[in-house]
C-alpha distance (Angstrom), angle and dihedral (degrees) to the residues before:
residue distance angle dihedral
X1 . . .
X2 3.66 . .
X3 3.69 97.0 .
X4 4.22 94.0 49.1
X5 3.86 79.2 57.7
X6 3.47 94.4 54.0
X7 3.89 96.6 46.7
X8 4.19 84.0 44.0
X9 3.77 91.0 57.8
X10 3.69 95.9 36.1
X11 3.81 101.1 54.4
X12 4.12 91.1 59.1
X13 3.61 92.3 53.6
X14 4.04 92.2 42.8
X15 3.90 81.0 55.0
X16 3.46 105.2 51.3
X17 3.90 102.1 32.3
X18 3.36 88.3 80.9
X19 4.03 103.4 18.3
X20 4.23 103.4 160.1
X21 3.87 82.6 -163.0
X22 3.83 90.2 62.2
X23 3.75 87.7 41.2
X24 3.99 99.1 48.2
X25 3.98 91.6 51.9
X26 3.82 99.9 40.2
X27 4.01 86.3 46.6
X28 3.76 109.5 114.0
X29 3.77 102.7 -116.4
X30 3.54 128.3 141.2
X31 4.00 116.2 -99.1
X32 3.71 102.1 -112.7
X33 4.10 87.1 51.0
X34 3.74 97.7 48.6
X35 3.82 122.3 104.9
X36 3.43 108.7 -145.7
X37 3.85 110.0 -179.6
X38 3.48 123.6 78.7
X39 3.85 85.0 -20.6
X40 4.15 95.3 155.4
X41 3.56 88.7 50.7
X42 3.88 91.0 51.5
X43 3.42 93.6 43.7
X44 3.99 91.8 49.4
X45 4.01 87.3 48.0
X46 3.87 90.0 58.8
X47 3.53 100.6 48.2
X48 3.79 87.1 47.5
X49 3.86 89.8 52.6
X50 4.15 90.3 33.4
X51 3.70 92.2 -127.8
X52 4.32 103.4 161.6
X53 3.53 81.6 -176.6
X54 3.71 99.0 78.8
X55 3.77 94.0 18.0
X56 3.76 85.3 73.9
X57 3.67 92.3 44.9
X58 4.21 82.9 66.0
X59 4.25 90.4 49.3
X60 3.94 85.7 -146.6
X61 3.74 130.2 85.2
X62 3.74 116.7 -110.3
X63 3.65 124.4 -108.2
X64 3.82 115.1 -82.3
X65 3.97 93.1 -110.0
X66 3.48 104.7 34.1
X67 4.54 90.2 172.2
X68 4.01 76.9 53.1
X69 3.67 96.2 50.4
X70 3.75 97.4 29.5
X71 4.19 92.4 91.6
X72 3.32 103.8 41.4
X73 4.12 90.6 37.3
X74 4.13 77.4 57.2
X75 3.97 99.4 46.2
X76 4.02 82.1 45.0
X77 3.84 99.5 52.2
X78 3.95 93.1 42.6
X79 3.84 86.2 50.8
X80 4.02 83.3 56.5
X81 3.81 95.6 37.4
X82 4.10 102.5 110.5
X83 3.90 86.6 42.2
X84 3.98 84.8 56.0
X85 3.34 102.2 49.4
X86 3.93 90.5 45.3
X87 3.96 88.2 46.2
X88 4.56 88.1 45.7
X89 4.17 86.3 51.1
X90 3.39 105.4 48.3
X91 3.57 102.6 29.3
């Protein structure tokens, strides 16, 4: 019992130590350059395919295990999805 609550409290923290979608919307970019929807999972996507291109769209580096991150930067960014799209239109 002890050890599934161990593994339960670790895999938040794995998540979020490193969350790109945290890191792509506290990035310091300017507000017409920012990508706001599903911008962690974008950012995890190019690290995975090592595309500097669109890395240095994001100004921030990507988390160090962006296959790690890439779910819960996913389940994270569809959480934020309608506040996106609000932020992308009238932005």
């Amino acid at each position: 019992m002890k050890f599934k609550k161990i593994v339960y409290g670790a895999i938040p923290i794995i998540g979020l130590s490193g969350c790109a979608t945290f890191r792509s919307l506290n990035a310091d970019v300017p507000l017409y350059e920012r990508i706001f929807v599903y911008s962690g999972t974008r950012l995890d996507w190019a690290a995975i395919e090592n595309n500097d291109v669109a890395i240095r769209k994001f100004n921030t580096d990507p988390p160090s295990y962006p296959l790690v991150d890439l779910p819960f930067s996913f389940a994270l960014d569809s959480l934020f999805l309608p506040l996106a799209v609000s932020a992308e239109i009238f932005h």
